[in-house]
C-alpha positions in Angstrom: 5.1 172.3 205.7 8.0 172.6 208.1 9.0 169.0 206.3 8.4 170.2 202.6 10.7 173.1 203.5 13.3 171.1 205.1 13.2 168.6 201.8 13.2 171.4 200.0 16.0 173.0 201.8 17.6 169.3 201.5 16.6 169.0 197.9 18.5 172.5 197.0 21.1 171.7 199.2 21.9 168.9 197.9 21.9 169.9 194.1 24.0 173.0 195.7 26.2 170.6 196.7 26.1 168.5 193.7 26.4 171.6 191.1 29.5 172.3 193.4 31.2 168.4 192.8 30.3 169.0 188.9 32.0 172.1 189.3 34.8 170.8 191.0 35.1 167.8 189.0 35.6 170.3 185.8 37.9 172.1 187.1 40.0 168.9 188.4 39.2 167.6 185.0 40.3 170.9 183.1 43.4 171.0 185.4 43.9 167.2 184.8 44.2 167.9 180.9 46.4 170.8 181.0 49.0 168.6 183.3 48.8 166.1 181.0 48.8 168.5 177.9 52.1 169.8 179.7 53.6 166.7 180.9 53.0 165.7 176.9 55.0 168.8 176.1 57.5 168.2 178.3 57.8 164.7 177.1 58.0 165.5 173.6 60.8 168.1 174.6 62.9 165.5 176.4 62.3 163.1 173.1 63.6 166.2 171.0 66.5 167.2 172.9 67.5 163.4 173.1 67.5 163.0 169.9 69.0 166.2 169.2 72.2 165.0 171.8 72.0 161.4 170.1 72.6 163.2 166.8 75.1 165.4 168.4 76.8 162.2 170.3 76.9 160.8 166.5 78.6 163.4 165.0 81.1 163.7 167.6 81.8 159.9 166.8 82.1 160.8 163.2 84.3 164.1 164.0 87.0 161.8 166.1 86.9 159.2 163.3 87.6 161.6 160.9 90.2 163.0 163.3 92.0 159.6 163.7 92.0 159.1 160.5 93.4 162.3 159.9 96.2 161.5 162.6 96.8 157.9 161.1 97.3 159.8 157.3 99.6 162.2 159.3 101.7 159.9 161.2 102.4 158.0 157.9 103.4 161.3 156.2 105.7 162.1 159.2 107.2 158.6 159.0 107.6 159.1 154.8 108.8 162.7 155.6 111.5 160.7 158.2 112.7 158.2 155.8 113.0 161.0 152.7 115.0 163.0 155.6 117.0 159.7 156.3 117.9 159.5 152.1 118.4 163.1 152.0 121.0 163.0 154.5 122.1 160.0 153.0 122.6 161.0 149.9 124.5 164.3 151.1 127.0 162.4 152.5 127.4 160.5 149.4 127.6 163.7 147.3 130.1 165.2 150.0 132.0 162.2 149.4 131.9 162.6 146.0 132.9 166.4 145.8 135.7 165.5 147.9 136.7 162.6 145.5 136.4 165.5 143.0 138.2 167.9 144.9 141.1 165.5 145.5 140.8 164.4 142.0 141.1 167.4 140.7 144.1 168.8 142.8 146.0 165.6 141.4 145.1 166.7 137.8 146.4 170.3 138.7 149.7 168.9 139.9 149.8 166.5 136.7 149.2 169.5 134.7 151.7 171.1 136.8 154.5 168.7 136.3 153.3 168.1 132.2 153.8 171.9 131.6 157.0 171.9 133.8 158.2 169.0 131.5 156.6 170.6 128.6 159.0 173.4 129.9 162.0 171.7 129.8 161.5 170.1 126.6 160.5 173.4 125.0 164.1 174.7 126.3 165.4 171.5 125.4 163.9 171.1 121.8 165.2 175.1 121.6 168.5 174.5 123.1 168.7 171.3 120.2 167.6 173.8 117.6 170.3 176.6 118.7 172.7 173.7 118.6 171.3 172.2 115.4 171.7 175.3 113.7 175.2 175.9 115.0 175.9 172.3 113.9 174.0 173.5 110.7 176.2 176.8 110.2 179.2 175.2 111.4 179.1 172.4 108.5 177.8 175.2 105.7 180.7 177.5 106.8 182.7 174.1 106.0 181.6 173.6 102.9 182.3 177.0 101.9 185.9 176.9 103.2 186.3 173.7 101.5 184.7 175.2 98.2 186.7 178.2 98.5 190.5 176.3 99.0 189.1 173.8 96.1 
């Protein structure tokens, strides 16, 4: 009996034991699959945000192309903008030229104008001075007629 009870004892023991390895072995297993579950998640995470900084890495690329090119279009304009300057300038020394030209040009028609009416002057006083003296001539030869009508 004493060897029945101590197989027994074994016997119970030993699926004791055993119910306890099952028992472990879920739990190692249930532990097992919710690491792995989170590892998963964590992996799919990491995927996500490198996509999400590939895409992000991307777009920066695109933002300083578009900058560049926004540069290049800019340092054109400036160098347009530097050349108009350069005609401008040009060109307003050509017109400053030319207003002085006109200036000059025009202060010699003033003293032209100046001297024609100073002559026009002098021939008015001449032309007059011819008249008085035409028209004394004029009297002078009429008042000689007369006087030689007059003793005829």
């Amino acid at each position: 009996q004493t060897k029945l009870a101590d197989e027994q004892k074994a016997r119970f023991m030993a699926e004791a034991h055993a119910d306890t390895i099952t028992a472990e072995k879920k739990d190692a297993e249930k532990n097992f699959k919710e690491e792995k579950d989170a590892l998963c998640r964590e992996i799919e995470e990491v995927k996500h945000e490198v996509k999400k900084k590939s895409m992000d890495y991307h777009e920066l690329l695109q933002r300083i192309k578009c900058i560049e090119e926004k540069r290049s279009k800019l340092k054109i304009e400036l160098e347009t903008a530097k050349q108009n300057m350069t005609l401008s300038e040009s060109n307003l020394k050509e017109e400053r030229k030319v207003r002085i030209q006109a200036e000059q040009d025009l202060e010699i028609a003033n003293q032209e104008k100046d001297a024609a009416e100073k002559v026009t002057q002098k021939g008015s006083e001449a032309l007059r001075k011819a008249e008085e003296s035409l028209g004394i001539e004029i009297r002078a030869r009429l008042i000689a007629e007369r006087k030689a009508r007059t003793q005829e």
